[in-house]
ROGU-841173 format. One record per residue (C-alpha): y, z, x. Coordinates in steps of 0.2 Angstrom, whole numbers. Layout:
BEGIN
+-------+-------+-------+
|     Y |     Z |     X |
+-------+-------+-------+
|     Y |     Z |     X |
...
+-------+-------+-------+
end
This chain:
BEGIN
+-------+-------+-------+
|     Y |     Z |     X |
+-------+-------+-------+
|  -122 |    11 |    89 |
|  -106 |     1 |    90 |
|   -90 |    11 |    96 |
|   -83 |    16 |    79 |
|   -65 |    12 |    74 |
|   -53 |    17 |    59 |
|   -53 |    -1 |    57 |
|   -63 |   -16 |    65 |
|   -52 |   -33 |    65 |
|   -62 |   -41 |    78 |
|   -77 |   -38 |    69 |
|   -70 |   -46 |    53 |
|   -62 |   -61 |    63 |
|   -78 |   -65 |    71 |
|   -88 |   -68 |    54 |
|   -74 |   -81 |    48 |
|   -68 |   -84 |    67 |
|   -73 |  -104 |    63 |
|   -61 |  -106 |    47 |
|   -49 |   -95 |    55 |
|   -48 |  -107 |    70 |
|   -47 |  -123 |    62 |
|   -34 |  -116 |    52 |
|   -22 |  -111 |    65 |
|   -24 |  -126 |    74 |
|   -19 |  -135 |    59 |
|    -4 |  -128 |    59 |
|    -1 |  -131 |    77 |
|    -5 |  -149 |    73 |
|     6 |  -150 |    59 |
|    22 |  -139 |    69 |
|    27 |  -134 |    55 |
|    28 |  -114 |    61 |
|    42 |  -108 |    49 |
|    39 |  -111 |    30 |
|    28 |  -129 |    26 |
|    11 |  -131 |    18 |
|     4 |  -116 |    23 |
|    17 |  -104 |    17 |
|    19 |  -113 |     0 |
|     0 |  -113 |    -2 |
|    -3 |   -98 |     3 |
|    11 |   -93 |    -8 |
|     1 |  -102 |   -23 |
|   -14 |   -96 |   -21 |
|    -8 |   -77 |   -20 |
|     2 |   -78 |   -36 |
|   -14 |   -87 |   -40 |
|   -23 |   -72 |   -37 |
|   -11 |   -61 |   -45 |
|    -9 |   -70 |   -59 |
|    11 |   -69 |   -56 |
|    22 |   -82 |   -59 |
|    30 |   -82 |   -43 |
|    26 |   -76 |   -26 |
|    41 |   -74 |   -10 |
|    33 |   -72 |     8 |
|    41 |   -60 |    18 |
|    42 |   -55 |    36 |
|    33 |   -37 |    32 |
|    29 |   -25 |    20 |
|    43 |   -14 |    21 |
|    57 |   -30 |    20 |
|    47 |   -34 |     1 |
|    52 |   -16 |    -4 |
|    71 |   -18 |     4 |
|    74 |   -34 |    -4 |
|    67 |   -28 |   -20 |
|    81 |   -16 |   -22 |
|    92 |   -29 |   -15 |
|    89 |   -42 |   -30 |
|    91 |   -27 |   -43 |
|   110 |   -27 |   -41 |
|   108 |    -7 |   -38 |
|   124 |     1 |   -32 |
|   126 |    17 |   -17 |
|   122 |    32 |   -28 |
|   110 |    27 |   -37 |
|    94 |    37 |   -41 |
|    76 |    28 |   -37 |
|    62 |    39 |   -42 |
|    47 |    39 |   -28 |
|    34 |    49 |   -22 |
|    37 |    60 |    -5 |
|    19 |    58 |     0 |
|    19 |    41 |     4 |
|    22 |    30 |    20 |
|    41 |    32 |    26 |
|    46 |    14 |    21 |
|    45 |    17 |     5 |
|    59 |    28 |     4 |
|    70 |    21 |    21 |
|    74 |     6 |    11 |
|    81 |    16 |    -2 |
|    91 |    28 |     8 |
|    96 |    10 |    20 |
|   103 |     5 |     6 |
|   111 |    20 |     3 |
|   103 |    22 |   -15 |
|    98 |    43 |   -19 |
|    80 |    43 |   -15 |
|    73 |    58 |   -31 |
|    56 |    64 |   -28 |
|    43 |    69 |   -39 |
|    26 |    75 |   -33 |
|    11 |    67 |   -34 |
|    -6 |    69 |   -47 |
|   -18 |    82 |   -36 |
|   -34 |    69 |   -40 |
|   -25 |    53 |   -38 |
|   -13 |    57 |   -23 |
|    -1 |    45 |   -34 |
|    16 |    49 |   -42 |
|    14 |    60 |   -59 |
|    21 |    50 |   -74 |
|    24 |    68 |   -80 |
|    35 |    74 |   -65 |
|    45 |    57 |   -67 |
|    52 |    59 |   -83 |
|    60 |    77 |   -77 |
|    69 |    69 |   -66 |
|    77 |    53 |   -74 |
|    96 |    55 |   -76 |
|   110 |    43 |   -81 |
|   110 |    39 |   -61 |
|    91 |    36 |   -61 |
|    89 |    14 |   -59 |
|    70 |    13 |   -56 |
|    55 |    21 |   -51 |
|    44 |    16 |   -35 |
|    23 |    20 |   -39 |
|    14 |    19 |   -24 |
|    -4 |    13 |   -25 |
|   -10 |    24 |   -12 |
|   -26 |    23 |     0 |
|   -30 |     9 |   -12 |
|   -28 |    20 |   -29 |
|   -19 |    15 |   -43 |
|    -4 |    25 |   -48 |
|    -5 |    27 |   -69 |
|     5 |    12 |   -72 |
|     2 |    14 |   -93 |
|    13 |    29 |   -94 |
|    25 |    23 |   -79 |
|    30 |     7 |   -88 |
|    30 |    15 |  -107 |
|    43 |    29 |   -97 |
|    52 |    11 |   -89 |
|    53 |     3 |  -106 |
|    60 |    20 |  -112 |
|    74 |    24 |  -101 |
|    76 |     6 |  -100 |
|    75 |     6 |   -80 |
|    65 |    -5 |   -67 |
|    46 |    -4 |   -59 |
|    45 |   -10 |   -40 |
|    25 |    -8 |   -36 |
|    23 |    -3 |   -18 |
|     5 |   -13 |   -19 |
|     3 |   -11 |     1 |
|   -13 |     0 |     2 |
|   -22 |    -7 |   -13 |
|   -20 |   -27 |   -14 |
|   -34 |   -32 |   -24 |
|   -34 |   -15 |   -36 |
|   -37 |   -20 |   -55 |
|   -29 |    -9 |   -68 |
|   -34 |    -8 |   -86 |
|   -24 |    -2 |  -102 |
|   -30 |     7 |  -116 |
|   -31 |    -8 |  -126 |
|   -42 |   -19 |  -114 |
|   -30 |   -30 |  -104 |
|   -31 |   -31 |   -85 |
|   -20 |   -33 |   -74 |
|   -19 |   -33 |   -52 |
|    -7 |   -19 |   -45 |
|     6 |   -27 |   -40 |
|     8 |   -38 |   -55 |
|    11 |   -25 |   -70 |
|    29 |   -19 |   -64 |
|    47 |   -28 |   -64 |
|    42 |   -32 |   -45 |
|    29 |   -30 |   -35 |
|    29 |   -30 |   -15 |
|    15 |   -29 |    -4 |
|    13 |   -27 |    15 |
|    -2 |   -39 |    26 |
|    -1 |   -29 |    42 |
|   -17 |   -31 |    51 |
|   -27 |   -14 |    46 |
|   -21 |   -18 |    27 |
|   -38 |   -26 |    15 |
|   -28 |   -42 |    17 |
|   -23 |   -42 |    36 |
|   -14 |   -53 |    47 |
|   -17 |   -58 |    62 |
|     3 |   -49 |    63 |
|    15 |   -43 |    51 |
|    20 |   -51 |    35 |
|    22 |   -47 |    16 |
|    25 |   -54 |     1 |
|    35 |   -49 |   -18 |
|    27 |   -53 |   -34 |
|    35 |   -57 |   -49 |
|    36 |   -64 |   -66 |
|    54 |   -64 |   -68 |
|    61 |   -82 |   -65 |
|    79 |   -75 |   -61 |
|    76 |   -62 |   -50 |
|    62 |   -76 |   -41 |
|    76 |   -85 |   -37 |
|    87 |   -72 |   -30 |
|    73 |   -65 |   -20 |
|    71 |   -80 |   -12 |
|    91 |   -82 |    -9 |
|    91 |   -64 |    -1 |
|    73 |   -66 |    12 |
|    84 |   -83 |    17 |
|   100 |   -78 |    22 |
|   107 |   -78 |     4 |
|   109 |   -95 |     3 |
|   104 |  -104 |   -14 |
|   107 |  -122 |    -5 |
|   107 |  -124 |    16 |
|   124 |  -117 |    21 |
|   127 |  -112 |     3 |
|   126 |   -90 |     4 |
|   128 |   -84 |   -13 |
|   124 |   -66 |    -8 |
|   121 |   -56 |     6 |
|   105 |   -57 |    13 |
|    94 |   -54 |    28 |
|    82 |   -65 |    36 |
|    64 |   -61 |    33 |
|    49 |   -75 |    35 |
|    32 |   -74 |    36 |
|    27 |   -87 |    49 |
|    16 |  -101 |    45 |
|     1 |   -97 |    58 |
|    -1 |   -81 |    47 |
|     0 |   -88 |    29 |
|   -14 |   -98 |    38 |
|   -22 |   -83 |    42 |
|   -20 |   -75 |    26 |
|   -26 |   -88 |    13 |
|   -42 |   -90 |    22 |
|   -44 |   -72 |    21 |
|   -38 |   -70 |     2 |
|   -52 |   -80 |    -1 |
|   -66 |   -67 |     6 |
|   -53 |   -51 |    -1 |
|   -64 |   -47 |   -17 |
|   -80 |   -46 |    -7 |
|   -69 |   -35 |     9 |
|   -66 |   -24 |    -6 |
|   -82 |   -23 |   -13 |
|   -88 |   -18 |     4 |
|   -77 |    -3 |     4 |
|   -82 |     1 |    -9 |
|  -100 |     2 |    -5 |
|   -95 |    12 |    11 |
|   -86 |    24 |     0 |
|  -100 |    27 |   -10 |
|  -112 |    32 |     4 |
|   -98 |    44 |    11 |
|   -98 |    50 |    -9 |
|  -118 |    54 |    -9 |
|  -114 |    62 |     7 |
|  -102 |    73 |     1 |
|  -102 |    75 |   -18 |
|  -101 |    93 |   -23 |
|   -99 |   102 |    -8 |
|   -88 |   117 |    -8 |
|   -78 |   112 |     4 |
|   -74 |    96 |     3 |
|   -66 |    84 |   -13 |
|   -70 |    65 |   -11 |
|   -60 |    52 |   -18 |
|   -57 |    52 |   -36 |
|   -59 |    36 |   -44 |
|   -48 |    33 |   -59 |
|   -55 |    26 |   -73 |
|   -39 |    14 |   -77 |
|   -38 |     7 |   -60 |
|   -54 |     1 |   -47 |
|   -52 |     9 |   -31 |
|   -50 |    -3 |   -14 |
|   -54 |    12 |    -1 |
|   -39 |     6 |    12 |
|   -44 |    24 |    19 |
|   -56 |    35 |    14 |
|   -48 |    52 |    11 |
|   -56 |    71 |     9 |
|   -49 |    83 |     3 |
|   -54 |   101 |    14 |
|   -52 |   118 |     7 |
|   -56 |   134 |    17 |
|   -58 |   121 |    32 |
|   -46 |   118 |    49 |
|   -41 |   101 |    44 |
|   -33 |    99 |    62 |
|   -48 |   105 |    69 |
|   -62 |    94 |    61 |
|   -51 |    80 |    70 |
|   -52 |    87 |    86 |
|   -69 |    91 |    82 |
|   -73 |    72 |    78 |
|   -62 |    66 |    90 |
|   -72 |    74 |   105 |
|   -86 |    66 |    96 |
|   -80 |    47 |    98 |
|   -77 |    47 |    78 |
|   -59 |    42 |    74 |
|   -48 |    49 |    61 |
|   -32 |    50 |    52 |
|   -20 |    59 |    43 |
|    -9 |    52 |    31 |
|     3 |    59 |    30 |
|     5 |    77 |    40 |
|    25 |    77 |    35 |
|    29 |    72 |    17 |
|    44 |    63 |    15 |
|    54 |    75 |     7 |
|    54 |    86 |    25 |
|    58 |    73 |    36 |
|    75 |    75 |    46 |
|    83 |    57 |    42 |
|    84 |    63 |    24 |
|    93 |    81 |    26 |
|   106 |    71 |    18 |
|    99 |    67 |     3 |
|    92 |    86 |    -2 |
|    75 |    82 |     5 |
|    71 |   101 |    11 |
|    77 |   108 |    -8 |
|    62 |    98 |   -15 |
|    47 |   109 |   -24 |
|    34 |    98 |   -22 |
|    20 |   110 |   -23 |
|     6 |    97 |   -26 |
|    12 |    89 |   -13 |
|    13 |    99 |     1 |
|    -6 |   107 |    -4 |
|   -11 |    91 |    -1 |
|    -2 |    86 |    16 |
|    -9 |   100 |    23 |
|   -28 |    96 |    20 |
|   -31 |    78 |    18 |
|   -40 |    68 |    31 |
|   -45 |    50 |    32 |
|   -61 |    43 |    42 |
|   -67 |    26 |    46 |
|   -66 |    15 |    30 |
|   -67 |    -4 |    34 |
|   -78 |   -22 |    31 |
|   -88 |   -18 |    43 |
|   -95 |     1 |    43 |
|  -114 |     1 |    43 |
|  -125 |    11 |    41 |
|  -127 |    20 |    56 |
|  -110 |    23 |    61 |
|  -109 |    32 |    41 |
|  -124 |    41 |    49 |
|  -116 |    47 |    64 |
|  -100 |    49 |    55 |
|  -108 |    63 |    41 |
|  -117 |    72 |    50 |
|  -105 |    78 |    62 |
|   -91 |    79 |    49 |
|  -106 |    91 |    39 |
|  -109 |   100 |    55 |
|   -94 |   105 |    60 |
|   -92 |   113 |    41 |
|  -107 |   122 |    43 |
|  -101 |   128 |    62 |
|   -86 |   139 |    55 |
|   -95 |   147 |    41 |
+-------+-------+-------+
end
């Protein structure tokens, strides 16, 4: 059996290793390493993909979410709606900014913010929400926007984990995460569905204003060389990996499909057991699996990751410390948060291998240890 790995990159290069290669050396061949042909293509084919109007390369993930507020026009003190139970970056941009990060706790099936616990908390302050498509779930985007529209506030998508997820609303129409709110931003760092061989990210949006001042900010500010209309930063992704990533984008349906079809043999494999939830599949959006995640009940959570650990089976918990409890955010009321759903979940989720390249025996291997060490503390 092969070692097994949360995720297996090298595994994934080699099948495309001879498009990859040529690619890179094209752009070695070309020198154009910053910005070119393969940025702008890349850039096209994604919004392609997306069915956007406009798509911004950025250096990483969490630079898409800080110049997303950025090109908002949102002032210190203002409220952004996000979940706790997410990746830090989602809410250090808003507290870099010095915008009022307000947590509201997360659906127990979906792991994803609760449209219900968002409009609780919108006040005059409040200037957007931030869903966040987690482990590759969609966050209820329907009822997210219609409370948007409502309150007349904006949607920044934080599409990181689950690139390629299609949602569909109640009258038929699809659309990718990522592309249903104000804007969308999205994170390509190597374990993500859509890797790099590095970081980068990109924002998605259909809004030809804020398209132009996205671009402005990621380059400096500047609306003509020399020309900085606003404050910005300096945020790129390189040509070598936009080369990279739109070979890859290509292959990305059938990545996620193989997830998929690695999350339904862990499903089989655990699927009414009484001490373990699988991961729910929403019926509005089509799970991408960027990690696989149980739910344990009357089961040592840290212990089964020893357990599999001292069994060469990798695993992960995201995340042991919701955001809401972290020290850097004392100052904005963090710890007086009541996130109940919230901190149930961060004390019982674990995630095992999910990636393109699980077979069949490493699932083996992988189940029947995770099934055995339930059954050795009953």
């Amino acid at each position: 059996m092969k070692p097994l790995q949360m995720v297996d990159t090298k595994s994934q290069y080699h099948k495309i290793k001879y498009e990859i290669d040529n690619a890179v050396i094209g752009v070695m061949e070309s020198s154009q390493f910053i910005g070119g042909k393969a940025v702008n293509d890349f850039a096209q084919n994604l919004a392609h993909y997306h069915n956007v109007k406009h798509v911004i390369p950025c250096a990483n993930g969490t630079d898409a979410l800080q110049i997303a507020l950025m090109a908002l026009g949102l002032q210190p003190g203002d409220e952004v709606i996000m979940p706790s139970f997410t990746y830090i970056a989602t809410v250090e941009v808003a507290a870099l900014l010095r915008l009022k990060p307000v947590f509201a706790d997360v659906d127990p099936k979906t792991f994803c913010i609760n449209p219900v616990e968002i409009e609780k908390l919108i006040s005059s302050k409040t200037k957007a929400i931030v869903p966040v498509h987690l482990y590759g779930q969609a966050a209820e985007m329907e009822e997210i926007m219609a409370i948007a529209d409502k309150y007349k506030i904006f949607v920044i998508e934080d599409n990181a984990q689950a690139i390629g997820n299609v949602y569909t609303f109640k009258n038929g129409e699809k659309k990718k995460t990522g592309a249903i709110g104000t804007i969308g931003c999205t994170s390509f760092y190597p374990s993500k569905n859509l890797g790099a061989f590095g970081d980068g990210g990109a924002i998605t949006t259909n809004d030809d204003e804020l398209a132009q001042k996205i671009k402005m900010i990621a380059s400096h500010g500047q609306s003509k060389r020399y020309l900085h209309d606003v404050v910005g930063c300096n945020s790129r992704l390189d040509a070598m990996q936009a080369a990279i990533l739109d070979i890859k984008l290509k292959h990305l349906d059938e990545y996620n499909n193989a997830r998929r079809k690695a999350a339904d043999v862990y499903d089989e494999a655990f699927k009414n057991h009484p001490n373990i939830s699988v991961p729910y599949r929403s019926e509005s959006g089509r799970h991408v699996f960027h990690q696989y995640t149980l739910t344990l009940e009357g089961i040592s959570r840290d212990a089964m990751s020893v357990y599999l650990s001292e069994n060469n089976i990798p695993s992960m918990i995201y995340y042991p410390v919701p955001a809401h409890r972290q020290k850097m955010l004392e100052a904005f009321g963090g710890m007086n948060y009541n996130l109940p759903v919230t901190d149930w979940l961060t004390e019982r989720v674990i995630s095992l291998p999910m990636h393109t390249e699980l077979d069949s025996e490493q699932q083996n291997y992988i189940i029947t240890h995770v099934l055995k060490f339930i059954e050795s503390q009953k």
